[in-house]
N, C-alpha and C positions, 0 to 999 in steps of 0.2 A: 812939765808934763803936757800941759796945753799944747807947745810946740810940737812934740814929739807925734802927739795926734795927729796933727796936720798932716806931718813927713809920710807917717803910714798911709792914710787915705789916701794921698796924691800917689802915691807908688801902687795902691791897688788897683785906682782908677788909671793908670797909665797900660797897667798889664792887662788889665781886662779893654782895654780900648785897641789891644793888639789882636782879639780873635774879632772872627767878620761876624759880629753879633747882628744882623742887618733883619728885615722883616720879611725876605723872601726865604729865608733860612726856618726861621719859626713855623712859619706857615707851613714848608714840607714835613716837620717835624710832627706837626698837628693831623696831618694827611697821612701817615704813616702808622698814626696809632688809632687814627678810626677805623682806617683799612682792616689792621691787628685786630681790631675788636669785632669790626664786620663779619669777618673770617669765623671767627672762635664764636658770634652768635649763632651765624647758617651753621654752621660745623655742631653745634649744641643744638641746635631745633630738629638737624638730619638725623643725629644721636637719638633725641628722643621719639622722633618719627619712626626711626626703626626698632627700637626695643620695645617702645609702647602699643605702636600701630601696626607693625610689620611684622612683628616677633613673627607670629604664629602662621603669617603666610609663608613668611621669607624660609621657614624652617620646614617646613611641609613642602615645599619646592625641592628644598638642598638632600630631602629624605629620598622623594622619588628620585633623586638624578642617579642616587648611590644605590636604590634595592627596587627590587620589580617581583611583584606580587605573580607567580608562575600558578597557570590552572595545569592541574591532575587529571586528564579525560578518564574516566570512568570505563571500565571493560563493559560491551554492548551485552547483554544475554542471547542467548542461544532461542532458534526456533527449530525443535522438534516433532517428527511426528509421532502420534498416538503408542508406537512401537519402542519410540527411545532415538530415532534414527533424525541425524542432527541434519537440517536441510539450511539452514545459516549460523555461522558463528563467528567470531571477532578474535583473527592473531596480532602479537604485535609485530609493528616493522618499525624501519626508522626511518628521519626525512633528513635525508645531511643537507649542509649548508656551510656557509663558509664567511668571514669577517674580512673583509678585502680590505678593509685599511689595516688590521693588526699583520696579514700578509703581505702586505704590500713593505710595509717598516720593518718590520724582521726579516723581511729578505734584503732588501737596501743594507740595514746595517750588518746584514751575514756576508753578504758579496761586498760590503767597503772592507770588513774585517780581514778576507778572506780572498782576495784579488785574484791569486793564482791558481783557484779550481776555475774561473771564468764563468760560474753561475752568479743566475741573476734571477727577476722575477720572472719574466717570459720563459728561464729554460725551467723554473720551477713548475711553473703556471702548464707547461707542455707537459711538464713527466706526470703530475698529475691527472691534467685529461685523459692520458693516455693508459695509466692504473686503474683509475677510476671508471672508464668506458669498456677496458677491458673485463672488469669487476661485475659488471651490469652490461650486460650484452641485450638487446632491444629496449633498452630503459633510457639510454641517452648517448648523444655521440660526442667524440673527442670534440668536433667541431661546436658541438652545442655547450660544452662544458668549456672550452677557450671562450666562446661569448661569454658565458657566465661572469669568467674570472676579469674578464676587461670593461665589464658593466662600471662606468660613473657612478658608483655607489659604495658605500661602505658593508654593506650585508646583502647578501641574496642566498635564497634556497635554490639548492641544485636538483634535488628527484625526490621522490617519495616511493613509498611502500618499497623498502627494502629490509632485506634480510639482514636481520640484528649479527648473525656472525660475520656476513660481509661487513656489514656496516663499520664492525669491530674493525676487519683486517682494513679498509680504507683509514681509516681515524689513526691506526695504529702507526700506519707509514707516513702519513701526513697529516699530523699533531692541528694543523691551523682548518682539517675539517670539519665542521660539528656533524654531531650527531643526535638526534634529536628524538623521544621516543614518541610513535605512535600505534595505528589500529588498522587492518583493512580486514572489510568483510568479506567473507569466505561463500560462496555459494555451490558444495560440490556435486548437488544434484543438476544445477544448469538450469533448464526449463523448467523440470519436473516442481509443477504448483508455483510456478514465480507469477502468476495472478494469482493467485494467493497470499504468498507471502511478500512479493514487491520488493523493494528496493530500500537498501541504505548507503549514503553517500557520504563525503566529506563537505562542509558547508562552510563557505568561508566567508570571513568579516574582513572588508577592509584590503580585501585582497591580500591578505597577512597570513600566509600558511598556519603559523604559529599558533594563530585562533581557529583551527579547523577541529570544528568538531561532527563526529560521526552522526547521523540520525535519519531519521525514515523520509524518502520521500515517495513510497508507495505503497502501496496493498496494507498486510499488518505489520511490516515494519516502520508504515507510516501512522497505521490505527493504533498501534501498541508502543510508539514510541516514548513514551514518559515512563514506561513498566520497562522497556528494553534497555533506555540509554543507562541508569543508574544515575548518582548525583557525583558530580565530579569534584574532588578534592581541589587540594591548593597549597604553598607556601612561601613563603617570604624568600628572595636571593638576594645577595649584593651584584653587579653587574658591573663588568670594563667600560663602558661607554651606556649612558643614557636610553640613546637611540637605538645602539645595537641588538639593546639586551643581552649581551653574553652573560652568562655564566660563572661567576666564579666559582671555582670547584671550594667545597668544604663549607661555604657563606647558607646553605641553605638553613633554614628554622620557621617555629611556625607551622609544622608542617600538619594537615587537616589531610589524611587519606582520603582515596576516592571511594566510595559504596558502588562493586557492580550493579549490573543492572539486573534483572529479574529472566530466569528463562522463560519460553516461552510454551506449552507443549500443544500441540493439534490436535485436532479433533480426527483429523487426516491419517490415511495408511497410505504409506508411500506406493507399496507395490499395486493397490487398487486404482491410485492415482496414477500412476506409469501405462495401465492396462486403459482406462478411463481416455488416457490423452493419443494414445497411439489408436486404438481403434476408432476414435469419434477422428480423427484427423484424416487418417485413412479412409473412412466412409464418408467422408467431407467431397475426400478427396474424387473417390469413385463416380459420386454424384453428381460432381460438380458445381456443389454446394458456395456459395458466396463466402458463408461462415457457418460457425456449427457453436453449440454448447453443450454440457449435459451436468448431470447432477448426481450422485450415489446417496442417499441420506437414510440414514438407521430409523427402523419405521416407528418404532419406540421411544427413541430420547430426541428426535430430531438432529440427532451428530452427523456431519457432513462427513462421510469418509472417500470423498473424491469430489472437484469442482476442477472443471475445462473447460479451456476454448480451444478450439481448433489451432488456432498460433498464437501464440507466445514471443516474451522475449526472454533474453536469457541475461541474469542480471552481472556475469561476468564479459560480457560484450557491450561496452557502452556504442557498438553501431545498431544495435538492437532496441535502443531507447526511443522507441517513435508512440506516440501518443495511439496509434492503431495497435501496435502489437501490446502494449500496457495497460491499454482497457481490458478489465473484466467482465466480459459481455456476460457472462454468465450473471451476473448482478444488477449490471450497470444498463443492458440493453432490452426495454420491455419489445414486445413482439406481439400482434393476434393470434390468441391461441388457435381458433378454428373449433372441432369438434371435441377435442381435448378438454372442453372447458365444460362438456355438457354433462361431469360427473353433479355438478350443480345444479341442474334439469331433475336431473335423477334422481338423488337424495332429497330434491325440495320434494318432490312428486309423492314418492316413497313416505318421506316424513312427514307429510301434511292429510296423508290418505286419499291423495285423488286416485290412486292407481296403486297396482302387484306391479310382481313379477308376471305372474302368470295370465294377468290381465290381456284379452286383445282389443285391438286398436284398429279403426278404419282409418287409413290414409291414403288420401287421394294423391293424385297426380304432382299438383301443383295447391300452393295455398296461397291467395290474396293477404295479404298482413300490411295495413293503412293503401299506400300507394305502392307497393311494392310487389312483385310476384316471386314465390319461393318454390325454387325446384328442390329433387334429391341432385345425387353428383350422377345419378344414373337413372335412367326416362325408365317409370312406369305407369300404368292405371292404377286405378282403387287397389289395395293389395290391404292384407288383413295381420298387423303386427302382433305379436306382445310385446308386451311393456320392455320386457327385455331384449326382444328383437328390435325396437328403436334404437338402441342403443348400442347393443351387437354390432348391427346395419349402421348405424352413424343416419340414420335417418334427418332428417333437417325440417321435413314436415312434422314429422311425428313427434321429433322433441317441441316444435314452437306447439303444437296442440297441448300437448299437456303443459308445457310453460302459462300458456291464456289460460290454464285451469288453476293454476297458482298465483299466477297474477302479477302485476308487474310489483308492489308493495314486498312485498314477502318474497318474489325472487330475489328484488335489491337485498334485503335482508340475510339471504342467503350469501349472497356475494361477500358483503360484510364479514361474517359468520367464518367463511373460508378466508379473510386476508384478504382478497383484492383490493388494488387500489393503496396497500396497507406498507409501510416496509415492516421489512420481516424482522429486522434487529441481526442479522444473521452478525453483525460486529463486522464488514470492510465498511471501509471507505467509497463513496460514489454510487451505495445500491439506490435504485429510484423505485417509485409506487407503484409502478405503473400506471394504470388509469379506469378510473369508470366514470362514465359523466353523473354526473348528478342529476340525481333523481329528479327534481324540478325542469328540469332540461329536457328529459324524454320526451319524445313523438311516437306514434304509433310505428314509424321504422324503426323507432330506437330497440323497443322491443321485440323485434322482429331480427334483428340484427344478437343483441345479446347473449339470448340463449346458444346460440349456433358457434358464440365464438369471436364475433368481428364485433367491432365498434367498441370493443375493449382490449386494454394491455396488459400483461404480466411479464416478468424473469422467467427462467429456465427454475429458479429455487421457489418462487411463488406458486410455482405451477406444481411441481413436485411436491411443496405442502399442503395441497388440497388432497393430494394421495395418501401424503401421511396421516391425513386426520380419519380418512374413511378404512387404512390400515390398522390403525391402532385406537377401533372402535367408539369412532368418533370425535377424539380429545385429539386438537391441533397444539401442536410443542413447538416453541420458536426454535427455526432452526439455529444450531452453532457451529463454528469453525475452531474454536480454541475450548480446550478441553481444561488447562489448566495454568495455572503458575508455579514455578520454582526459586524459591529465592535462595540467595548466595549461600545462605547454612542450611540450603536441602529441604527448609520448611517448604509445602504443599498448598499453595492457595485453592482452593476446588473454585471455578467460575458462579457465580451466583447463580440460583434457581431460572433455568428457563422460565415464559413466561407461556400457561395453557391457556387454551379455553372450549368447551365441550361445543363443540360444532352441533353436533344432534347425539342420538341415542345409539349407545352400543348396538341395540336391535336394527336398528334404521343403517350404523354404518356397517354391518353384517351384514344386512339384506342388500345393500348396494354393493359390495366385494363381490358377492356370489353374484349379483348378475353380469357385472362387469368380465368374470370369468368367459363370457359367453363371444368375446372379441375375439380371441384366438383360437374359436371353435373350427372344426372345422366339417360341413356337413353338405347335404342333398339339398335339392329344392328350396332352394332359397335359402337354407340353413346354415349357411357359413356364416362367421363374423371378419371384420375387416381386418383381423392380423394374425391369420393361421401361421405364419412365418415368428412370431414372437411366442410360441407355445414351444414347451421344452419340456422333453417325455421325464417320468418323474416327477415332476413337480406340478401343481395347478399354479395357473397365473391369471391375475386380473389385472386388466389394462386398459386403453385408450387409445384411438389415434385421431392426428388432426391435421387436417389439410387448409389450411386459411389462407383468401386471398387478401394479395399484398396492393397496397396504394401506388399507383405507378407514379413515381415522384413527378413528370411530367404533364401530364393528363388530369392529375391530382381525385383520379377516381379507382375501383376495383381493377386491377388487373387481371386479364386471363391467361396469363401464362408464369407470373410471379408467384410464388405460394412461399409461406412459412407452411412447413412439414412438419411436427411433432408425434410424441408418444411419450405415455408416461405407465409404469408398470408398476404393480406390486409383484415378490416374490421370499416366498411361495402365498398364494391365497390363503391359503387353509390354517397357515402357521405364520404372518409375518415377519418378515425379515430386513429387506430392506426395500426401497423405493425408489426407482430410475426417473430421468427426466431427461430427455432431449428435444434440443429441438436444431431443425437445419433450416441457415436463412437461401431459400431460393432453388433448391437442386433443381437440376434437371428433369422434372417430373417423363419427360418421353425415355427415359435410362430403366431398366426394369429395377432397381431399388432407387432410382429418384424419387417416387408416390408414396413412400414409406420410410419410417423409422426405426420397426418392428424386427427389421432382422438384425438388426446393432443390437438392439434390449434383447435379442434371444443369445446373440454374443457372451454379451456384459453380462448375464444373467447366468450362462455356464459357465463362466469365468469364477464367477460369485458363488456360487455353488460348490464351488470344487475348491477353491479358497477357503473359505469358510465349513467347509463340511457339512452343509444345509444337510435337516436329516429328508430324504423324501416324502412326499405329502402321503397322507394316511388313505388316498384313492387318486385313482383317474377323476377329472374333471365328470361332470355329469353335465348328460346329453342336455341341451337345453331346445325346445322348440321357438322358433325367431318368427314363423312366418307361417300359419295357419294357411294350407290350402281347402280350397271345397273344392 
């Protein structure tokens, strides 16, 4: 047995001395399963870096590449006026568009499949421009649409604001164009009150059509935009490509409707406002006038039933978009009223008991006031007023006399009282204060200046609420422009309560209407007032006029030949109704209606009359005496 051991061992170690068991051998052998195990650590650390640490980003990544969160624009509401008559509203159109790489590969592989039609992308790419341009004749040319299609890019929009059944018939022939739903707004009065109602556009992000959404960028479609747009809905798609966003037809869910948006309704009559804008344009124009504005306002509630300026833009012509034609001067541009402003003279006077009606008045020639000398607009000596003949007359002595009897304290007061200086709330956008200096401020010119008119500013609508309050027995009512809301199930929002405040005493704004009557008198000896041209048989009228010199932007003093021209009316006196305001920047005063604004308000006034069915005043105006002779 011993021996036998041996024979085995030597025979095992012979065999195994036959493979190259050597130490270069081992060592690869060693290098091979660190490597193995190197591998399978990284490989297990990456493992749990991404299930542990990554999960939730890596998954959020892989969500958005397959679905895209699509917004729902909101239909815009309607802006009508007082009547029901729709002056903007919002149709849908579509915006096509096209995936040039999904085109591009399905045409490739339609023309490898199909060799012997001899189409390709290019004759694709032509028969479509060529439908497509046909389809939309001044919307885009065949030319502009072969650009399109050979743009370096995998998506592009091709046009917008199209008609959904073209839009149909394009998509229907040629499957690879989208179609897209959107909004354009409609303006089919044009001009008529677009400073009023302004403008709504498409606003784009990113330069991405897709994200274009409708909203105001002027007048109230810019003040009322958050009551207009509505809240736009949204819901979830799957999408062919990331980047593209396509659509996949039937993937949508999630889906969050949009809420239109709220109608709008005015305070405005369209057809007073068509009359309103053609005649103040016209008599702009006669005059020679720079510019013009005016104002219709219900003498009662303060409702705006017309607001003009002489030009306009028209919000279906973007060449019409220029910051001059878009201002609403009427709001936005205060002016020196001149004599128009001395219904404040009058009522302080009246109210405080320095003075009647029937009061007379010695007024000289001329009157000293600090360093200054003040004439009338026409040379006389001493002549002997009443209280209502200053006023009649437009007197500029006679008012500063009784102004120094009231005092500079309690005039400012007065100013106050009527708004100056004040915005009025009327609800646009960009209406300004106007201006009064501050009372700390005054000089002895200042008050010399004041009463008459100059050295203060107002609106065409600030001006015409000083009318409304001595109209409507002294109680000033902010004026408004929007009379209401409509919302999408017909509910009725009413505008909240204008806001008042009792300027002086129905007696006092009573006694100032009647003598104000005495402007459009027309009489003997001295006896006329300055706007026998704004009296209109049938009715009694109480008004104003105002000739104010303008700052010569140059010289940076009064000029003598620049004038802001105004008038401001009640109608009828005896019964009010409503309350005009115009004013013209610069006319032609040497023109026989450049000096006046009087025969427009006698215009607008039979316009208004005959509109409305005003009943006639319960007498002829009564005689008033202006001018005591001995």
């Amino acid at each position: 047995m011993p021996g036998r051991s041996r024979r085995t061992y030597a025979a095992r170690v012979r065999r195994v001395a036959g493979r190259p068991a050597t130490a270069t051998g081992k060592g690869r052998y060693v290098a091979v399963r660190v490597a193995l195990v190197s591998v399978l650590v990284v490989a297990g650390l990456r493992l749990v870096q991404v299930q542990g640490f990554e999960a939730e980003a890596l998954s959020a990544k892989a969500e958005n590449q397959r679905s895209t969160v699509i917004t729902v624009p909101a239909k815009r509401g309607a802006i009508e006026d007082r009547n029901g008559i729709k002056l903007a509203f919002s149709v849908e159109t579509r915006a096509l568009s096209v995936n040039l790489r999904l085109m591009r590969k399905a045409w490739a592989d339609y023309a490898q499949k199909n060799p012997a039609l001899g189409q390709n992308f290019d004759t694709r790419a032509a028969a479509a421009a060529t439908f497509i341009a046909a389809q939309l004749p001044g919307k885009i040319t065949e030319q502009e649409l072969l650009a399109d299609f050979h743009k370096n890019q995998d998506f592009t929009y091709l046009v917008k604001d199209v008609e959904p059944s073209v839009a149909d018939e394009i998509t229907k022939k040629f499957p690879e164009i989208g179609s897209e739903k959107q909004a354009a707004r409609e303006y089919p009065a044009g001009t008529l009150a677009s400073n009023v109602i302004g403008l709504a556009n498409w606003r784009t992000d990113d330069q991405d059509v897709s994200k274009h959404n409708l909203h105001g960028i002027a007048g109230l479609e810019l003040q009322r935009d958050a009551d207009l747009a509505g809240t736009p809905g949204q819901y979830v798609a799957d999408t062919a490509s990331g980047n593209d966003n396509v659509i996949i037809p039937g993937t949508e869910r999630d889906v969050q409707p949009a809420k239109p948006g709220n109608d709008v309704v005015l305070t405005i009559d369209s057809d007073v406002q068509y009359t309103l804008q053609n005649q103040l344009s016209d008599y702009v124009r006669r005059s020679h006038a720079k510019d013009g504005s005016a104002v219709i306002m219900d003498a009662k509630t303060g409702e705006i039933y017309a607001l003009a300026d002489d030009r306009t833009f028209n919000p279906n012509d973007p060449s019409t978009y220029t910051g001059d034609l878009m201002n609403d001067r009427a709001i936005t541009t205060p002016y020196e009223p001149g004599s128009v402003n001395k219904i404040v003279d009058a009522t302080a006077a009246i109210d405080t008991g320095v003075t009647t009606p029937q009061s007379v008045n010695t007024v000289p020639g001329s009157l000293k006031v600090a360093d200054h000398t003040v004439h009338d607009a026409w040379s006389h000596g001493t002549v002997h007023y009443t209280t209502t003949g200053i006023f009649a007359k437009s007197s500029n002595i006679g008012t500063l006399l009784l102004a120094q009897q009231v005092g500079p304290d309690r005039y400012m007061d007065y100013l106050r009282r009527f708004g100056i200086g004040q915005s009025t709330g009327i609800g646009l956008p960009g209406e300004s204060r106007g201006y009064v200096p501050p009372r700390n401020t005054w000089t002895g010119t200042t008050f010399g200046n004041l009463p008459i008119g100059q050295g203060l500013s107002m609106t065409v609508v600030q001006m015409a609420g000083m009318y409304q309050a001595i109209a409507n027995n002294g109680l000033r009512v902010q004026p408004r422009i929007v009379k209401n809301e409509i919302q999408p199930d017909g509910t009725v929002v009413p505008e909240a309560a204008p806001k008042t405040e009792q300027v002086v005493s129905p007696q006092t704004a009573t006694t100032v209407r009647d003598m104000l009557r005495a402007v459009t008198q027309k009489g003997k000896d001295g006896n006329s007032g300055t706007a026998p041209t704004a009296a209109l048989e049938g009715y009694q009228i109480s008004g104003k006029t105002g000739t104010a010199q303008q700052v010569n932007p140059v010289t940076k003093a009064y000029s003598d030949s620049l004038y802001n021209i105004t008038f401001a009316g009640i109608l009828p006196a005896d019964n009010p109704r409503f309350v005009v305001g115009i004013w013209l920047d610069a006319p032609d005063t040497t023109l026989p209606i450049g000096d006046s604004a009087a025969p427009l308000f006698h215009s607008l006034a039979s316009y208004l009359t005959q509109r409305y069915q005003l009943p006639l005043s319960s007498g002829p105006t009564p005689y008033m005496p202006l001018q005591i002779n001995e």
